[in-house]
C-alpha positions in Angstrom: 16.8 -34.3 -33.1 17.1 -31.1 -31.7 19.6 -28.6 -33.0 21.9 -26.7 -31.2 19.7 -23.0 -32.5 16.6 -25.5 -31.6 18.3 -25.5 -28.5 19.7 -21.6 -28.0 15.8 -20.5 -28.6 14.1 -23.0 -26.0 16.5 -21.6 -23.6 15.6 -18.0 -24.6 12.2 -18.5 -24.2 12.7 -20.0 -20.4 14.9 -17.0 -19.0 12.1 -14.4 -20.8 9.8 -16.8 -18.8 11.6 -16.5 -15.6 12.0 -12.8 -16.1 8.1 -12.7 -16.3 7.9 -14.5 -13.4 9.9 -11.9 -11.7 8.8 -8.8 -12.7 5.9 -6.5 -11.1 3.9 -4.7 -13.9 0.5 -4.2 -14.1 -1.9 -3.0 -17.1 -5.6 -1.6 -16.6 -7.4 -0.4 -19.0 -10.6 1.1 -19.0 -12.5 4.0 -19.7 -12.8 6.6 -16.9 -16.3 7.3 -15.8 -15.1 9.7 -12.3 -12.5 12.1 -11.3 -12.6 12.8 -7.2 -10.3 14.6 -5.2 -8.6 13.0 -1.9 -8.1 14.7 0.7 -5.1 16.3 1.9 -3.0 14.1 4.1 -0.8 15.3 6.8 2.6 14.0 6.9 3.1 12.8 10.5 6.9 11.3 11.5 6.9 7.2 13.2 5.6 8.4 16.3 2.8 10.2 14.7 3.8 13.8 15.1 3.3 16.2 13.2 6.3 17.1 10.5 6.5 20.9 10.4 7.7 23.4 7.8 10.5 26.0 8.6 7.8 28.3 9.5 6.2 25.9 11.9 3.5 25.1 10.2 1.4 21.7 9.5 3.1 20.3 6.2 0.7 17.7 3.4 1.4 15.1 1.1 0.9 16.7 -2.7 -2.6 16.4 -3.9 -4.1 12.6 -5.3 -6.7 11.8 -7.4 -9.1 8.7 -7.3 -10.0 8.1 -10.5 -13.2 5.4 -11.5 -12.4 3.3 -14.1 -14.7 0.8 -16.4 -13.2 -2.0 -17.3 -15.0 -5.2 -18.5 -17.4 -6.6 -16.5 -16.6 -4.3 -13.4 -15.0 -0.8 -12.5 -11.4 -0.4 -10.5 -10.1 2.6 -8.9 -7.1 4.5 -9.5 -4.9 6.7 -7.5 -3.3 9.6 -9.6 -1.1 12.2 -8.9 -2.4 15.6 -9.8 0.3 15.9 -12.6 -1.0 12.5 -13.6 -4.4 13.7 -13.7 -4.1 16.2 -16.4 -3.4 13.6 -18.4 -6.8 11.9 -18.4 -10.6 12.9 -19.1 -13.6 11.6 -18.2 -15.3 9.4 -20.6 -11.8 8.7 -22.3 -9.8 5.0 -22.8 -6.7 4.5 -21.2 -3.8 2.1 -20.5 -2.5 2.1 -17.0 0.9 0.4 -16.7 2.2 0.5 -13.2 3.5 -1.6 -10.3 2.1 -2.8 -7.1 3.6 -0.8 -4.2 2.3 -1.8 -0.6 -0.8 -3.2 -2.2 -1.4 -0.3 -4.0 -1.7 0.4 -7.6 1.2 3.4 -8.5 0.7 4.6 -11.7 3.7 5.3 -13.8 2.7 5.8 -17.1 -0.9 6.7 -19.0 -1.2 6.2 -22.3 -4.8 7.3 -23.9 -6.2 4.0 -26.3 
């Protein structure tokens, strides 16, 4: 018969189970084999004008990185942030732990392994 600690754990174990089911993390890791800068996007408003500075100008999104990754038996891409970048080198093993954001990988932490 079950006791009531038996019982206190089981229903531990199925709310850390639900949780899981609930949360959005992803892990990737893999050594990176390329560094390649994106180009610079123009930020453009709903209607797809052009968002200008106080000086009238053009403004751009902040600089991204696409970095090539191995990972067993095939090799992903990541998109870093150019802070995020300094963080990395090439031939190096890393643990990307992130979250899916429209489809998208988004980094938020690196941690070299």
């Amino acid at each position: 018969m079950a006791t009531k600690s038996d019982i206190e754990i089981l229903k531990e174990e199925m709310r850390k189970r639900d949780l899981l089911k609930q949360t959005n993390e992803v892990r990737l890791a893999g050594v990176v084999m390329e560094v390649s800068p994106l180009p610079k996007s123009q930020k453009v408003d709903k209607k797809g004008n052009a968002i200008l500075d106080e000086n009238n100008k053009p403004t751009f999104y902040d600089e991204m990185f696409w970095l090539t990754i191995g990972v067993i038996g095939s090799e992903e891409g990541v998109l870093l942030s150019a802070e995020q970048v300094n963080l990395v080198e090439v031939g190096k093993t890393y643990l990307f732990v992130g979250r899916l954001k429209n489809r998208k990988f988004k980094v938020e932490s690196i941690e070299e392994i």
